[in-house]
C-alpha positions as CSV (number, residue, x, y, z in Angstrom):
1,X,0.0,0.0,0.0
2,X,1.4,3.4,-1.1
3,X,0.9,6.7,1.2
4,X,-2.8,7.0,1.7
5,X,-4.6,9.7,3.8
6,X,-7.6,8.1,5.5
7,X,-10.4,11.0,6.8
8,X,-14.2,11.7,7.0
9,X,-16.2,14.5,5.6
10,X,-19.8,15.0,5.2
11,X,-20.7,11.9,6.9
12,X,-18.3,9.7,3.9
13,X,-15.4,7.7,4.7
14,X,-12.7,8.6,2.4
15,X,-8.7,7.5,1.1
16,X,-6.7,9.3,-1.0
17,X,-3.8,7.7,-2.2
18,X,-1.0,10.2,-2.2
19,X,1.3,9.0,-5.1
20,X,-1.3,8.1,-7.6
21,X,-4.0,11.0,-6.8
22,X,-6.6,8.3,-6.4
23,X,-9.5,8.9,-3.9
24,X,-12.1,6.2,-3.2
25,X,-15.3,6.5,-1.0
26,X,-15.4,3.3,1.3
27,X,-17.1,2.1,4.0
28,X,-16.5,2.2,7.7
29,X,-14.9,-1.6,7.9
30,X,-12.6,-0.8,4.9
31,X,-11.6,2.8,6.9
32,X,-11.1,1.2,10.2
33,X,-9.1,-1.5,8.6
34,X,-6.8,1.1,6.6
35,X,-5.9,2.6,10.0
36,X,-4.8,-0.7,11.5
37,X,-3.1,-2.0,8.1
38,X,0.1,-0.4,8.6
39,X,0.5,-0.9,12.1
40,X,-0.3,-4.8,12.8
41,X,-0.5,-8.0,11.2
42,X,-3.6,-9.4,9.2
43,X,-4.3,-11.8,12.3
44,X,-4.2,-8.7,15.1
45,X,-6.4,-6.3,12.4
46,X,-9.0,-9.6,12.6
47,X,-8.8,-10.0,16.3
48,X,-8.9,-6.4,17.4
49,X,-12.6,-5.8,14.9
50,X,-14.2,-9.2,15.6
51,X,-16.3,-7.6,17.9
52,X,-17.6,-5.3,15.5
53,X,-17.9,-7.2,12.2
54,X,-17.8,-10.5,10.9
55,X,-14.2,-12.2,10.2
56,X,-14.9,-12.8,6.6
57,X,-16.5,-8.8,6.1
58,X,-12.7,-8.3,7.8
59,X,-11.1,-10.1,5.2
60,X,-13.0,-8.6,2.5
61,X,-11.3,-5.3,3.6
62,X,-7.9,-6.5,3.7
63,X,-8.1,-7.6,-0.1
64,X,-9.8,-4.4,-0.6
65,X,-6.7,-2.3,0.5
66,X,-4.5,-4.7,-1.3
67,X,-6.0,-4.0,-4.5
């Protein structure tokens, strides 16, 4: 994952990607996932939001971010 700026505005979840320009609206799993992603390992990410959603919605994130 390149340099990506992770905020909210107007109620939207949104990343911009720093060395491409990109910006994508996502959802809250994929934002709270991009804040973890640098920070831990796939299996901390998945233990840490259990709680909140389910492991394979988690997952889906991960590959999301990966893309």
């Amino acid at each position: 994952m390149s340099l990506v700026h992770a905020f909210q505005s107007c109620g939207l979840y949104i990343l911009l990607d720093v060395n491409s320009g990109a910006v994508y609206e996502v959802d809250n799993r994929v934002y709270e996932v991009t804040h973890q992603y640098k920070k831990l390992e796939d299996r901390e990410i998945i233990q840490s939001l259990k709680h909140k959603y389910e492991e394979r919605d988690i997952y889906e994130a991960l590959a999301e971010i990966r893309e």
